[in-house]
Every structure is written in structure tokens, then in C-alpha cells.
C-alpha positions in Angstrom: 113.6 74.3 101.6 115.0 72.7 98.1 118.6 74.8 98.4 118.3 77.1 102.1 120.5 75.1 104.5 119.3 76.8 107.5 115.7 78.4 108.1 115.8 80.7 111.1 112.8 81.3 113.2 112.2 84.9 113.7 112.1 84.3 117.3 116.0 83.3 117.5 117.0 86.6 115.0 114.9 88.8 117.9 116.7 87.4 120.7 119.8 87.7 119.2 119.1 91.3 118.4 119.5 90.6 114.8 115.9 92.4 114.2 114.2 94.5 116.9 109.9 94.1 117.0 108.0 97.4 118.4 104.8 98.9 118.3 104.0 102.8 117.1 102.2 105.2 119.3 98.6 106.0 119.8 97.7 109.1 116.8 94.0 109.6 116.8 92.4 111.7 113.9 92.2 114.8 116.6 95.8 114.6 116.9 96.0 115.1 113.0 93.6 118.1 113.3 95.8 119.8 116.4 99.0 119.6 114.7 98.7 119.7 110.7 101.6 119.0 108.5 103.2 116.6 105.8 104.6 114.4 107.3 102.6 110.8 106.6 101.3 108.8 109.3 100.8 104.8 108.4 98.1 102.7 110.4 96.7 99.3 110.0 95.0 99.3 106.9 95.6 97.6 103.8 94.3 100.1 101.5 96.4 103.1 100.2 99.8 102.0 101.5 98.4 102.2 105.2 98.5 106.0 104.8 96.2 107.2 107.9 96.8 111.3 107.2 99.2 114.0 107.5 100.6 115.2 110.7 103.0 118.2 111.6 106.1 116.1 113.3 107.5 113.0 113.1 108.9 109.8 114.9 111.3 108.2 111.8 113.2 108.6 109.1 115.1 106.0 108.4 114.0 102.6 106.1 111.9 100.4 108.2 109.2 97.6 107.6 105.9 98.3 109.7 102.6 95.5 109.3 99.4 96.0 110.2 98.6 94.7 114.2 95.1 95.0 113.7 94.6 95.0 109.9 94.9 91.6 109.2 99.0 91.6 109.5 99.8 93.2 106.3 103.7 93.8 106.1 104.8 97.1 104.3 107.7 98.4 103.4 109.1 101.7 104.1 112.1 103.6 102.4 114.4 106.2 104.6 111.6 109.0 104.7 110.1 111.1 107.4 107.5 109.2 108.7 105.0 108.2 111.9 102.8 105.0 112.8 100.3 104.2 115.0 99.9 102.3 117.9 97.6 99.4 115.6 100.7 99.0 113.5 104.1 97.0 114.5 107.6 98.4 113.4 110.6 95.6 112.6 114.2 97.4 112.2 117.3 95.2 111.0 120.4 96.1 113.3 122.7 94.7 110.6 121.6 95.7 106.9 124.8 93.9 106.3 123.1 90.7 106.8 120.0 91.4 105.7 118.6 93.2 103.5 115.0 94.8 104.2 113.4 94.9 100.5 114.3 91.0 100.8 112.9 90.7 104.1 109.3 92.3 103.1 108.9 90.1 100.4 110.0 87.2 102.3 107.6 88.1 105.5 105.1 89.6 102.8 105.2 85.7 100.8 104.9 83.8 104.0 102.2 86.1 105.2 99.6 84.4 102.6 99.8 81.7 104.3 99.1 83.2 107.9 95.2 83.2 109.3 94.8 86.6 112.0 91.4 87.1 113.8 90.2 89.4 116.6 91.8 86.7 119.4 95.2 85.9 117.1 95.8 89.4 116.4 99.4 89.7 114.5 100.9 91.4 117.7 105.2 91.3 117.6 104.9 88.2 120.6 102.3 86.7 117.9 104.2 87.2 114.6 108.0 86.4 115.9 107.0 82.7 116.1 105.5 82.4 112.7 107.9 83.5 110.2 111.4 82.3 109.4 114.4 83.9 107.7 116.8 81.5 105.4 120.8 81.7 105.8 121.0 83.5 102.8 124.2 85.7 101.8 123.3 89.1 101.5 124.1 89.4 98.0 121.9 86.8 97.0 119.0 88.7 99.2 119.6 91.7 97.3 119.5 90.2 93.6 115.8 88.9 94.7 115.3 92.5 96.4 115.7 93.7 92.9 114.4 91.5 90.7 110.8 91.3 92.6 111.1 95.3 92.8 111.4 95.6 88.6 108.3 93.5 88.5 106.4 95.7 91.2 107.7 98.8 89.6 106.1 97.4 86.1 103.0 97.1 87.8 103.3 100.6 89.5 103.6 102.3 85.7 100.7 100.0 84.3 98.5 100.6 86.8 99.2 104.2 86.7 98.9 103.8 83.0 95.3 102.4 83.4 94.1 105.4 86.2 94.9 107.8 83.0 93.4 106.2 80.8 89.8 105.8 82.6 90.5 109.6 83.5 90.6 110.4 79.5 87.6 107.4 78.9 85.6 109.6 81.7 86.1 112.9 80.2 85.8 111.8 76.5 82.8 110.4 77.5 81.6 113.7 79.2 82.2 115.4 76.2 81.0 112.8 73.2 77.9 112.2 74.8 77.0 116.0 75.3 78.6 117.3 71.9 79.4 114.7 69.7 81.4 114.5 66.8 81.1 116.5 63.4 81.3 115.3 59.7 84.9 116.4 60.2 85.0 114.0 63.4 86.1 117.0 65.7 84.3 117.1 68.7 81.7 120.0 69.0 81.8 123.0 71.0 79.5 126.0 71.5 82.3 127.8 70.0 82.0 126.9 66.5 79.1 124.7 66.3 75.1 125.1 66.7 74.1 124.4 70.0 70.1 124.7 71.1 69.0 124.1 74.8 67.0 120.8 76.0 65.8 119.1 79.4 69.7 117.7 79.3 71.4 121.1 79.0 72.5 122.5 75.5 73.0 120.3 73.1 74.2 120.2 69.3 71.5 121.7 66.8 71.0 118.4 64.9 70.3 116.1 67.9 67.1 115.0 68.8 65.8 115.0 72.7 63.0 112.5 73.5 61.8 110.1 76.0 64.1 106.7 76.2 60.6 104.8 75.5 61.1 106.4 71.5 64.0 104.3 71.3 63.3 101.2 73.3 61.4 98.6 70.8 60.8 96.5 73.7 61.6 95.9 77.2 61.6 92.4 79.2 60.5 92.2 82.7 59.5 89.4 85.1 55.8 89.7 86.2 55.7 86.2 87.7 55.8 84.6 91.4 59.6 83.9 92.3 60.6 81.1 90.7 62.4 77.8 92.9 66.5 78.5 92.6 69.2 75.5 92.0 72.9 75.5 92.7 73.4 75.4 89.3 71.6 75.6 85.6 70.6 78.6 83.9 71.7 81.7 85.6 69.7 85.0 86.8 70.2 87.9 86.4 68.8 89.7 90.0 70.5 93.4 91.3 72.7 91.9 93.2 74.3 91.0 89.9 74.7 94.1 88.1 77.6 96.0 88.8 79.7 99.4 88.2 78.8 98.6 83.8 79.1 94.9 84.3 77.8 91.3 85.2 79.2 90.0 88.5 79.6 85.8 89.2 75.8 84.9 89.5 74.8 83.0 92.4 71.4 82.0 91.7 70.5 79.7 89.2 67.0 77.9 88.0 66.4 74.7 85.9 65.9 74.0 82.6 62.2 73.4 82.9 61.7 76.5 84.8 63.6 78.2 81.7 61.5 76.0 79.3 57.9 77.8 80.9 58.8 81.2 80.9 57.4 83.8 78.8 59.2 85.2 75.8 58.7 88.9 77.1 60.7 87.9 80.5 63.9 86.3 78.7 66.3 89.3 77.6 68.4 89.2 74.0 71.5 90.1 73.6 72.6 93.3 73.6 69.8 94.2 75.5 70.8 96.8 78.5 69.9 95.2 82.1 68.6 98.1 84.5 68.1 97.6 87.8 65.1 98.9 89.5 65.0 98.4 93.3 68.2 98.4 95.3 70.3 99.0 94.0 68.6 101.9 91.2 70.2 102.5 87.9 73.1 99.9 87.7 73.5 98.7 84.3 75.3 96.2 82.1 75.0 95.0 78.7 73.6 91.7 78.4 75.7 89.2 77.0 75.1 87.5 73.2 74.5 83.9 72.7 73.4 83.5 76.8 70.5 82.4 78.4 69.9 84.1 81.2 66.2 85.1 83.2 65.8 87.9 84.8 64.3 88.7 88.7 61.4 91.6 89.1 63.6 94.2 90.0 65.5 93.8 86.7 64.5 95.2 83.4 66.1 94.8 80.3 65.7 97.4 77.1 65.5 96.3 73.3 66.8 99.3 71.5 65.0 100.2 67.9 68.6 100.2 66.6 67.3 102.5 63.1 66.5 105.5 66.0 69.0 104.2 69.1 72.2 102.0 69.4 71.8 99.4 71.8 75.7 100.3 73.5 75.0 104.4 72.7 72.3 103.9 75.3 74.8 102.0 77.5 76.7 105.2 77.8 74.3 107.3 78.4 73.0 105.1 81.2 75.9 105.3 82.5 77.0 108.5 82.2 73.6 109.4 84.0 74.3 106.7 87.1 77.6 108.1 87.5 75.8 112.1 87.7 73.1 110.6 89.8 70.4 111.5 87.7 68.1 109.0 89.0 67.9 110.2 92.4 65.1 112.7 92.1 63.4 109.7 91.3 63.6 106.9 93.3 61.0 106.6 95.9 61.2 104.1 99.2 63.7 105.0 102.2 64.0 101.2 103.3 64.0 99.4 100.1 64.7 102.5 97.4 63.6 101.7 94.0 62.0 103.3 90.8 58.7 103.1 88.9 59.1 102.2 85.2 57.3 105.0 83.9 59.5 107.1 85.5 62.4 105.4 83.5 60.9 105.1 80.0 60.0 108.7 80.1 63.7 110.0 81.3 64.6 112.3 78.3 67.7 111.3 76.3 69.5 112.6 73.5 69.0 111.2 70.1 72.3 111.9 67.5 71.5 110.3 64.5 72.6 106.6 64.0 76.0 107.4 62.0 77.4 109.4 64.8 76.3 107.6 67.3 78.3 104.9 65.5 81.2 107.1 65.5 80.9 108.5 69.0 81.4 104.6 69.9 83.9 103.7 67.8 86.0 106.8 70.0 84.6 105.1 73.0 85.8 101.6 72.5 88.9 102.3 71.1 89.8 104.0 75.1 88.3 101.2 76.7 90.5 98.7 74.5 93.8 100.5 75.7 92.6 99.8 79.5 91.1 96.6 78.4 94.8 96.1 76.5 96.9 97.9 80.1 94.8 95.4 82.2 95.7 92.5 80.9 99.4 93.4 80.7 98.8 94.0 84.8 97.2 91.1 85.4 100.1 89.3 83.4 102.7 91.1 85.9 101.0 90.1 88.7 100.6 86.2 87.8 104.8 86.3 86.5 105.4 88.5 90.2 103.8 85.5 91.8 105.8 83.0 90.1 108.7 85.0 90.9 107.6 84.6 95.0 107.0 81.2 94.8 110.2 80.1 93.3 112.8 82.4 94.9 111.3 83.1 98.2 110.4 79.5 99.1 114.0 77.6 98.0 113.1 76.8 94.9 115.1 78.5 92.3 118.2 80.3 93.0 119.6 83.8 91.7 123.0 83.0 91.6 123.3 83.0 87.5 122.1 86.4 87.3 124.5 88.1 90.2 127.2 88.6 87.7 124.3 89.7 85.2 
């Protein structure tokens, strides 16, 4: 490209023997179960590395680069380490690491790769793959300084993202724990060791909590009762199951006009704050809906108006969640094709009732975990858009490394 002087299909560097294309042999899950080990054996996936399972020999152990055959040609990279692959996975091995280097070569193969199509009838099989990629004339030491430079960047995104699975471990058990003890004057965290507990349709809970119905906090809850209104491309967006999500709104898709917006009743628009509960496939998701919106909502939506003198509108959140996540609902849900739950049979779920100023502080514990993910995520995200630059300037020609060798 801008500075390679030679681009090398990867045709010519298999015919010269430069790097050797295989396939891995056929492992089925009952060969796993017959002969159990540690050893890791890679497939065609995409997700978890390609790990398949365990299995009690193996066929490498050496540093290789395997891609999925069947997966959608996915290149990974594999380190010197005991090791098998299936039969749906290819195996490339560089003769001479001298000239090139494999950590180079995955990136490179990994960067062209996004620009590849595979289907069921252009499968990435080694005939298929070895006239679609090149390799540049690049001295090995240059390879190398790339090799390392993308690998920092991955390596940052390794500890982040590690960094953000801790996190939502301690944001999952502080939850547990807030949202079934509380906090004290003191702000400790309750236990039945030296606090007041009493026992309630929700298990033991601290002395001074109340346990009601979710109706005694709701002040009032906004549902569509109407025929299904005509949908646009575009306008004001609606809020259906479909687009409620794991706590959150996803990208709407359906969308009505202003005048349809203009005619509906006040009881069927939702305010923000206001939780959104979904009520017929799926049952129980929940978000918070956002402030200064305007949004309508379909019939298997509801959305709850918390009396925020009894009930926080984002304590309920929580507890919402807290009971999706424990399947709380599914006693409840009624309908093997289509499952969904009666309203009644929501209002009158019992939940716990701290008063106001520690629900506030229970929250304030809450948010400030979900700002350090919020905080760890962006810093990933941030990795991954600079680790993109980085491809696009050293692995297509662009930019050279060759100030930062003696570095």
C-alpha cells in the first residue's frame, strides 16, 4: 500500500512452503467424555477463544495460528501450549519465524479478515482462504514492533475488561445484600448478627422495614388500552417488549406520528423516571424510562409512577431487578405459547419498604459501583476505537514503526 513495496499473496508463501495450511481432526463431544483431561481443545466458534472443552491428550504444542472453517473464518492466535483442534478449524504454521513473525501475521490476517464475506457455499476452507489474503515484504523487525505494539493495546483491554467482570460481580452481590439488609444510621450494612431482623413473604428482613404490596408505592401506572396504532419509519418512538432489555432501552424500531402522539390519552404516555415492565413475552424485563422523552408505550408494556414520599422511583428499579434476575416472576406467568402476566398479579407482588432516607443511601452505594463500570467501560471502548486506529494505519501501509524500533 502507501510504503509495502511488495504484497505477497498467500497463495505464493504456501507454495513456496513459507507457511503450511492444514485442517484439525474430527473431536466430537463423546470423545471429550471417553478421555477427560486438561488439555484445551479449539473449534470454530468465535466466542470464548474457540475453546470447545477439555480433553486428556493432545496433538500441539508449539505457537500456531488456527481460524474458524466453519465459524465464519475467525483467525486466532495460539501461544507454544499443549493444545488440540477440530476438524471445523484450519491450522497455519510459519516454517521460518525468522521471516515472519506469527503475532504480526494474526493481526495482519485478523485486519484483512473484516473485510472478507464466508457463507455456507464460500466456507473459509485453506484452498478458499490462501487466495484472499496477502502478506507485505516486511523485515521481521518491523513485524515484530507492530506484534507488540497492537499486543499492549489488547493487553489494556484484557485488564479493563477483567476490571469490569469484577466490578459487576461486587455491583451483583452489593446489591444482594443492600436490597435484603440495608444500611444502618452508621451506614454499615445489616446482618442478623447485630441487627433486628423479623421474617416477611421476602425472607427475613431488618426490623424497621416495611413489607407491602408494590401497588402501596405505585401512584400511578400507564398502560395502552387502545387498538394498535399505524407505525412510521420514523417520529415518536415506542416502547414495545421487544425494546426492553437486560435494565435498559434497546434502538427502537417502531415509531408513530405526531398526530397519533397528539390523540393519545394522558394515562398511556409514561414520565420520566417511570419504570417500564414488560408483561407478555418477554415477562419482567425492565428499564427506567428516560426524562425529557416522549415515548408511547404498546399493550404489553406498563410503566409505574412511584409515590416517591413511600418508594424511590430507581429503589424499585433494583428491586425489579434483583427479582428478574431470581426469577421471581415465574410462578406467575401464565400462557405456554405466548407467556405473559396479569397485572394484578404484579401490583400485588410484595416488596420491601425501607424508609425514604435509606433507600436514598442504599442508591447512592449502588450508583457509585455502576459509575466505576460505567467509568471501566468507557476506558474499553476508548481502547478499542485507538486498537482500531492502530490496525488501520500499520497493517494496511499507512504509517510505519520505524521511529519507535530504537524506542
Amino acid at each position: 500500500m502507501a510504503y509495502w513495496n511488495q504484497e505477497i499473496l498467500m497463495n505464493e508463501l504456501v507454495r513456496n512452503g513459507t507457511i503450511m495450511l492444514d485442517r484439525g481432526r474430527v473431536i466430537s463431544s463423546i470423545d471429550l467424555a471417553k478421555n477427560i483431561g486438561y488439555y484445551p481443545v479449539y473449534s470454530s466458534s468465535a466466542q470464548k477463544n474457540g475453546l470447545f472443552g477439555s480433553f486428556g491428550e493432545y496433538d500441539f504444542n508449539e505457537e500456531l495460528i488456527t481460524w474458524s472453517v466453519d465459524g465464519g473464518g475467525y483467525f486466532f492466535y495460539r501461544p507454544k501450549h499443549k493444545f488440540s483442534v477440530t476438524n471445523v478449524s484450519g491450522i497455519l504454521r510459519v516454517s521460518n519465524q525468522d521471516e515472519l513473525n506469527y503475532k504480526f501475521l494474526y493481526y495482519l490476517l485478523s485486519y484483512q479478515h473484516s473485510n472478507q464475506v464466508y457463507d455456507y457455499v464460500d466456507k473459509a476452507h485453506p484452498s478458499v482462504i490462501k487466495k484472499k489474503y496477502f502478506i507485505p515484504k516486511l523485515n521481521i523487525t518491523e513485524q515484530r514492533k507492530i506484534a507488540e505494539i497492537l499486543t499492549k493495546v489488547d493487553d489494556a483491554i484484557t485488564q479493563t475488561e477483567q476490571l469490569i467482570a469484577k466490578y459487576q460481580r461486587i455491583k451483583t452481590g452489593l446489591m444482594q445484600d443492600l436490597l435484603t439488609k440495608g444500611i444502618d444510621k452508621h451506614g454499615n450494612i445489616r446482618s442478623e448478627e447485630t441487627h433486628e431482623f423479623k421474617d416477611s413473604p421476602l425472607g427475613r428482613i431488618p426490623v424497621e422495614w416495611d413489607c407491602n404490596s408494590l401497588s402501596k408505592g405505585i401512584k400511578h401506572i400507564s398502560d395502552y388500552r387502545g387498538k394498535t396504532p399505524p407505525y412510521q419509519d420514523n417520529g415518536i418512538p415506542v416502547i414495545s417488549a421487544e425494546t426492553v432489555s437486560k435494565g435498559k432501552l434497546k434502538p427502537f424500531v417502531k415509531f408513530v406520528s405526531e398526530y397519533t402522539y397528539s390523540i393519545w390519552l394522558t394515562r398511556e404516555i409514561p414520565k420520566g423516571g417511570d419504570i417500564i415492565f414488560t408483561m407478555e413475552a418477554p415477562v419482567g424485563e425492565i428499564a427506567i424510562f428516560p426524562k425529557k422523552n416522549r415515548h408511547l408505550l404498546t399493550r404489553r408494556v406498563i410503566a409505574f409512577h412511584t409515590n416517591e414520599k413511600k418508594l424511590l422511583s430507581e429503589f424499585l428499579y433494583y428491586q425489579l431487578l434483583i427479582f428478574q434476575e431470581n426469577g421471581m416472576w415465574s410462578p406467575k406467568i401464565i400462557g405456554s405459547t405466548v407467556p405473559r402476566i396479569l397485572k394484578p398479579d404484579v401490583t400485588t407482588q410484595k416488596i420491601a419498604f425501607p424508609d425514604p432516607t435509606e433507600q436514598l443511601s442504599i442508591l447512592k452505594v449502588i450508583r457509585n459501583q455502576v459509575d466505576a463500570i460505567e467509568s471501566e467501560k468507557l476506558k474499553c471502548n476508548k481502547l478499542y476505537d485507538l486498537k482500531q486506529g492502530l490496525m488501520q494505519d500499520l497493517l494496511s501501509g499507512k504509517k510505519r514503526v520505524t521511529h519507535l524500533l530504537n524506542n
